[in-house]
Each structure stands twice: as C-alpha cells, then as structure tokens.
Steps between C-alpha positions, in 0.01 A plus 500: 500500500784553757867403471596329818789304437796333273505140534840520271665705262315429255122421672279740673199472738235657469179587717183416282189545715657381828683205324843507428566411088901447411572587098829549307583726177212460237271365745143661559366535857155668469497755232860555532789388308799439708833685271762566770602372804744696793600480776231766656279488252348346151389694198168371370268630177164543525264488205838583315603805737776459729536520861730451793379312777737504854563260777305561780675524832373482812635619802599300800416612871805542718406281746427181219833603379698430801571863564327543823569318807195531696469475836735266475832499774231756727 
C-alpha cells in the first residue's frame, strides 16, 4: 500500500495493487485504517499499531519541466 496523493483535505489516494483507492478518516483501505490526514502525509493503524505513511514525490526531468531549451535558437 503506497500513498500517492490527496484528492482534498480531508481524502487521500492510495495505491492498492496498481489501482488507485481514495478513503477519508475512519475509512479502511486494505488492512489499514485511515486516522490522519496532512498535507505530506496520513497516519494509518495497522492491526491496531500505528504508522505514518508519506506522499510520494516524484521528480521531474529538467527538460519536461521547461528548464532546458534544447537545441532550440542553434
């Protein structure tokens, strides 16, 4: 289970085998129980235990950015 997103404030998306689940506070995706939701990341229990789980990020390439110009003006 993977943390890859926050629809809203209050909802957070989650990666369940390859599929993407949404849940709020109280909700269970999996064996998790959603308890908190931030803005980088959403504390969850597990079989009673909890555990922080934190948005992934990924990293853009310069060039998809916009930060590169290329050959461009050459």
């Amino acid at each position: 289970m993977r943390l890859i997103g926050l629809i809203s404030p209050s909802r957070a998306l989650f990666s369940e085998n390859g599929r993407p689940r949404a849940a709020v506070v109280g909700e269970s995706v999996g064996e998790l129980v959603v308890r908190e939701i931030h803005p980088d990341h959403v504390v969850v229990s597990r079989r009673g235990e909890l555990e922080r789980l934190v948005l992934e990020r990924r990293s853009v390439p310069l060039e998809a950015a916009g930060g590169a110009r290329g050959n461009a003006g050459r």
